[in-house]
C-alpha positions in Angstrom: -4.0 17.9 -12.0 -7.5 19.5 -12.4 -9.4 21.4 -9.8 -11.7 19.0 -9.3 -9.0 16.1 -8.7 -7.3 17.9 -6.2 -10.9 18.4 -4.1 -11.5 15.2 -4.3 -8.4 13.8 -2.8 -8.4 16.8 -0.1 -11.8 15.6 0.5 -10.6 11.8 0.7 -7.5 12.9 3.3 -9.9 15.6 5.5 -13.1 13.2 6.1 -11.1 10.1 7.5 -8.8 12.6 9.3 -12.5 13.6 11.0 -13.1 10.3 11.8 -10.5 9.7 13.5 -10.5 12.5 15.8 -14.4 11.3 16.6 -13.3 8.0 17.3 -10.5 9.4 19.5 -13.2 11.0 21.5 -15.7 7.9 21.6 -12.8 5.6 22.7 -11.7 8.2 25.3 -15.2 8.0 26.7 -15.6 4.1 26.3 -18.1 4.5 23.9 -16.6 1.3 22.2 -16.9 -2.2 21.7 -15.2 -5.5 20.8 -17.4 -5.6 17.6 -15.9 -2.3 16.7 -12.4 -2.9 17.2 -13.1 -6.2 15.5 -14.5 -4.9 12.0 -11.8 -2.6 12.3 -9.3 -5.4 12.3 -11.0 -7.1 9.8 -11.5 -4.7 7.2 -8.3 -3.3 8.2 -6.1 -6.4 6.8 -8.1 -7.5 4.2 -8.1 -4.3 2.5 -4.5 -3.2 3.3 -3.6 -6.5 1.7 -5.9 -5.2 -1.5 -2.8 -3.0 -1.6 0.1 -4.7 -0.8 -0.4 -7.8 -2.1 -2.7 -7.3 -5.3 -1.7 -3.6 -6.3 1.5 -3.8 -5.4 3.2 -7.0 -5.4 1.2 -8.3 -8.2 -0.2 -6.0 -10.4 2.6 -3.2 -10.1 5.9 -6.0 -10.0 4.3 -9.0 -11.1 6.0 -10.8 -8.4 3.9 -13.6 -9.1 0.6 -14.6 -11.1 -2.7 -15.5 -9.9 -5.9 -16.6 -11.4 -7.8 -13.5 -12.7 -11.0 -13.5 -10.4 -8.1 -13.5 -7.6 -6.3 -10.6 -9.1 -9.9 -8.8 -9.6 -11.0 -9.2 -5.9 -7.0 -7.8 -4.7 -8.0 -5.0 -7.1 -11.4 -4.7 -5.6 -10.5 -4.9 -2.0 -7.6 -2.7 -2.7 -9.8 0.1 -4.8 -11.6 0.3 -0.6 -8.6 2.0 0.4 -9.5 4.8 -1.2 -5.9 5.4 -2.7 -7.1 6.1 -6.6 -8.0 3.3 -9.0 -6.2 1.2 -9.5 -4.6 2.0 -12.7 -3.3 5.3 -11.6 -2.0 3.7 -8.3 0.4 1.0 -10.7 1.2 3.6 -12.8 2.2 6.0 -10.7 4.2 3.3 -8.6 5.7 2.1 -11.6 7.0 6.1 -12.3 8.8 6.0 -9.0 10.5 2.8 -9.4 11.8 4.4 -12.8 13.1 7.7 -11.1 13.4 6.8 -7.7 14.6 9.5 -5.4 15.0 11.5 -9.1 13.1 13.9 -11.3 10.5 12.6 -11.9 9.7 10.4 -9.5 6.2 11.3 -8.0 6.6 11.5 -4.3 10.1 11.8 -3.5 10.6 13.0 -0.3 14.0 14.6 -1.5 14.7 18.1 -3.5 11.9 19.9 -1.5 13.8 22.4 0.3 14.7 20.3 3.7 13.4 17.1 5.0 10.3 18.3 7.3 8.7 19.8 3.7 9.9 17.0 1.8 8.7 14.6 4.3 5.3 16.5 4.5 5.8 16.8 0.1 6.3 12.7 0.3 3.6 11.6 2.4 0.5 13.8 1.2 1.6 16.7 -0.8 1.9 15.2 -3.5 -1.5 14.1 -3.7 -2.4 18.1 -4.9 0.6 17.8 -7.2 1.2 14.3 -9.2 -0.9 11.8 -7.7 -2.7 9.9 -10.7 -0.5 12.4 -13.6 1.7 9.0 -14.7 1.5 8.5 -18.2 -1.3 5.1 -17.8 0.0 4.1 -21.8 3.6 4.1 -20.9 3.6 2.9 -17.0 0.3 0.6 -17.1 -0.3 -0.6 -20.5 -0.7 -4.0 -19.7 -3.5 -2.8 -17.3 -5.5 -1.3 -19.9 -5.1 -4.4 -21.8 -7.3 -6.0 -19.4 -10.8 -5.8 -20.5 -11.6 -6.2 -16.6 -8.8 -4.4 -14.9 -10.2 -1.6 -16.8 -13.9 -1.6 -15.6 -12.3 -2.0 -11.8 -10.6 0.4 -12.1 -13.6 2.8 -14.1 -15.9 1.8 -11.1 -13.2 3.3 -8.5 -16.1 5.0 -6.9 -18.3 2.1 -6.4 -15.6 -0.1 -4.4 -14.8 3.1 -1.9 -19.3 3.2 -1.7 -18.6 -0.5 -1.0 -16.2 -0.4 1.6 -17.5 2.3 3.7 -21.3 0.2 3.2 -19.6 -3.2 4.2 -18.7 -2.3 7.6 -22.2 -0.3 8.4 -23.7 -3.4 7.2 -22.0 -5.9 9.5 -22.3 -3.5 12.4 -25.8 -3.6 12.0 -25.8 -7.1 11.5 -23.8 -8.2 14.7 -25.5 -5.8 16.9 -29.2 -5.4 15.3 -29.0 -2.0 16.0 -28.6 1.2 14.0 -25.7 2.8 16.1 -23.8 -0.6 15.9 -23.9 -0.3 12.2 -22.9 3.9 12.3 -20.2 2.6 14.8 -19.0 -0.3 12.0 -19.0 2.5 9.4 -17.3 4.9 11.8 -14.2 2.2 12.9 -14.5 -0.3 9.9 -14.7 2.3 7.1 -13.4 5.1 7.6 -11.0 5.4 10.1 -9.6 2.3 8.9 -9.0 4.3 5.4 -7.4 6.7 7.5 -5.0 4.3 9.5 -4.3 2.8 6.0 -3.8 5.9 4.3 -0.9 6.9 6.8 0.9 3.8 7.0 0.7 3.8 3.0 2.0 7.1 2.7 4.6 6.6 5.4 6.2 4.0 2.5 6.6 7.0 0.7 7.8 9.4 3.3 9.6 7.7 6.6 11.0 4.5 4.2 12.8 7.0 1.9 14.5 9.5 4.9 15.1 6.8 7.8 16.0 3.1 7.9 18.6 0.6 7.6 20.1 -0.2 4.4 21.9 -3.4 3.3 22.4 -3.0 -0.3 23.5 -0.8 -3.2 20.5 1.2 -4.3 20.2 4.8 -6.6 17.7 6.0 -4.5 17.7 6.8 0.0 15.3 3.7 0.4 15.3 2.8 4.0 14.4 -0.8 6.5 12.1 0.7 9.0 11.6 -2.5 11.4 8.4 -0.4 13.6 6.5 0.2 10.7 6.5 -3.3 9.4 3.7 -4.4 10.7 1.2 -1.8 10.4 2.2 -1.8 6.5 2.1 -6.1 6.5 5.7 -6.2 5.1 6.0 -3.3 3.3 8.1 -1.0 5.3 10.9 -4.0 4.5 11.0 -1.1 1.8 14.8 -0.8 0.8 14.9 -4.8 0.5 12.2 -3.9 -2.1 14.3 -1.7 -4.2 17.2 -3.5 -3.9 14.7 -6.5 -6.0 12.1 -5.0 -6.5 10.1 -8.2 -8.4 10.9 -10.1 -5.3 7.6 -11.4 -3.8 8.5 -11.1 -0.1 10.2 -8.2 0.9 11.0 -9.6 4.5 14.7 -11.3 3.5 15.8 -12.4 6.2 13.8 -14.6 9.2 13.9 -12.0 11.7 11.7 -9.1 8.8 8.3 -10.6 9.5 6.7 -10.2 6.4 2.3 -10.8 6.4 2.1 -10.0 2.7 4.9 -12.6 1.8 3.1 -15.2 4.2 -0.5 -14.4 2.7 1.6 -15.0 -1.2 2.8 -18.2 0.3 -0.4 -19.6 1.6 -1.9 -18.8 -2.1 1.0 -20.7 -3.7 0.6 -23.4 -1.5 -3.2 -24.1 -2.6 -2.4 -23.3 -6.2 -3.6 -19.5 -6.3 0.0 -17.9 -6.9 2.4 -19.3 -9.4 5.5 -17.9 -10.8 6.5 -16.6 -7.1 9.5 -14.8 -7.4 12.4 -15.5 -4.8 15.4 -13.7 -4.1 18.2 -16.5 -3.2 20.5 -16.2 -0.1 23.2 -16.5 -2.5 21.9 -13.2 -4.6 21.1 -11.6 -1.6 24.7 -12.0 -0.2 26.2 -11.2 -3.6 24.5 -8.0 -3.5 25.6 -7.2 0.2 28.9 -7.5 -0.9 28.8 -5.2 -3.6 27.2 -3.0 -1.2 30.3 -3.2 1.1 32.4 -2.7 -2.1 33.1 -6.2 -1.9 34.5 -8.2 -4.9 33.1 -12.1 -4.9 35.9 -14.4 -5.1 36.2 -17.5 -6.2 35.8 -20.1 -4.0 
């Protein structure tokens, strides 16, 4: 990682990190509306869902297919998160599903001397060490293929202009006034980064050292139920290993799942095809073996 790479993503963790401590202060002094709170929420799931459903789901697994402007505007929205383009995000994910919990996997919270520094290593250490290093030609060739993956992913520094002008913008709009639109850009661009870029990195961190587990896995990939939420479905995150092309990663009814609902809604107006399920059958097969289980026949 150059010099340069590693100031910018210092830079990307220490202003949002900022932010949030302002907005700590301005919502301690009640310095804060409805209209804040409400681009925050906005901007807060449509972006996270940028990530989960379009970088993740779809362009890292291919857990299902979608039209290309709808797979451009998950890569768009999810290029707001400010996570890295999204050609080094796939191919870096792509690198720990290959060595997870290994060598060589990027953000491993293990084989740092102790879980508080690999836990620290996992969630943002790693951004000064091997975020964006994944070999793109080996983990994300069929990105480069794309002619317009490619320029998304080029213009990385446009969509995070983008998402932090988007919010200011509809401050300004709703209120008419300049500090509604500084507020917007304050709750709706960059603190939302930040809450984004914690629960992201939590994945990485908390899902690989805590959690429940139901299946046989080569990695420490955990179930953390309070973080499901926040992430949209994501923190469903051993389920993920355990199939890991599987479009929802909430199994069972009870793993509430927004990512896997939002997939759903698509495939139900004819924006997702080729959704991958995991069938109870599978799923119970795989428990089993977990268990050291042998199926028998019936």
């Amino acid at each position: 990682m150059t010099r340069f790479e590693r100031y910018a993503n210092l830079t990307a963790v220490a202003l949002p990190f900022a932010a949030f401590l302002a907005a700590i202060v301005l919502l301690w002094g009640g310095a804060v509306d409805g209209v804040d709170l409400g681009i925050l929420a906005v901007f807060y799931v449509f972006t996270a869902l940028g990530i989960t459903v379009g970088f993740h789901r779809l362009l890292t697994h291919r857990a299902f297919d979608a039209p290309k402007p709808v797979m451009y505007a998950f890569a768009i929205l999810g290029s707001m998160t400010v996570q890295g383009p999204v050609i080094d995000w796939v191919a870096d994910h792509r690198k720990h599903h290959a060595h997870p919990d290994q060598e060589g996997d990027p953000h491993s919270p293990h084989g740092h001397g102790g879980m508080v520094r690999g836990l620290i290593y996992a969630h943002m250490g790693w951004l000064l060490d091997t975020q964006g290093q994944a070999a793109k030609r080996q983990y994300a060739r069929d990105l480069l293929e794309d002619r317009g993956l490619k320029t998304i992913s080029k213009l990385f520094g446009l969509w995070v202009a983008l998402g932090l002008l988007i919010p200011f913008a509809a401050g300004l709009a709703i209120t008419g006034t300049l500090a509604g639109g500084l507020t917007g850009l304050l709750w709706g661009g960059l603190v939302r980064v930040f809450l984004i870029h914690h629960v992201t990195w939590s994945i990485n961190s908390v899902c690989h050292v805590f959690g429940t587990r139901r299946f046989q896995t080569d990695d420490h990939s955990g179930n953390v139920f309070w973080l499901a939420l926040p992430s949209l479905g994501e923190a469903w995150h051993h389920n993920h290993h355990a199939f890991p092309r599987s479009a929802h990663h909430g199994l069972r009814k009870s793993e509430l799942d927004p990512s896997g609902w939002v997939i759903l809604a698509l495939e139900r107006v004819g924006l997702a095809r080729q959704v991958v399920r995991i069938s109870p059958e599978l799923q119970e097969r795989r428990e089993r073996e977990g268990r050291g289980e042998h199926a028998v026949a019936a």
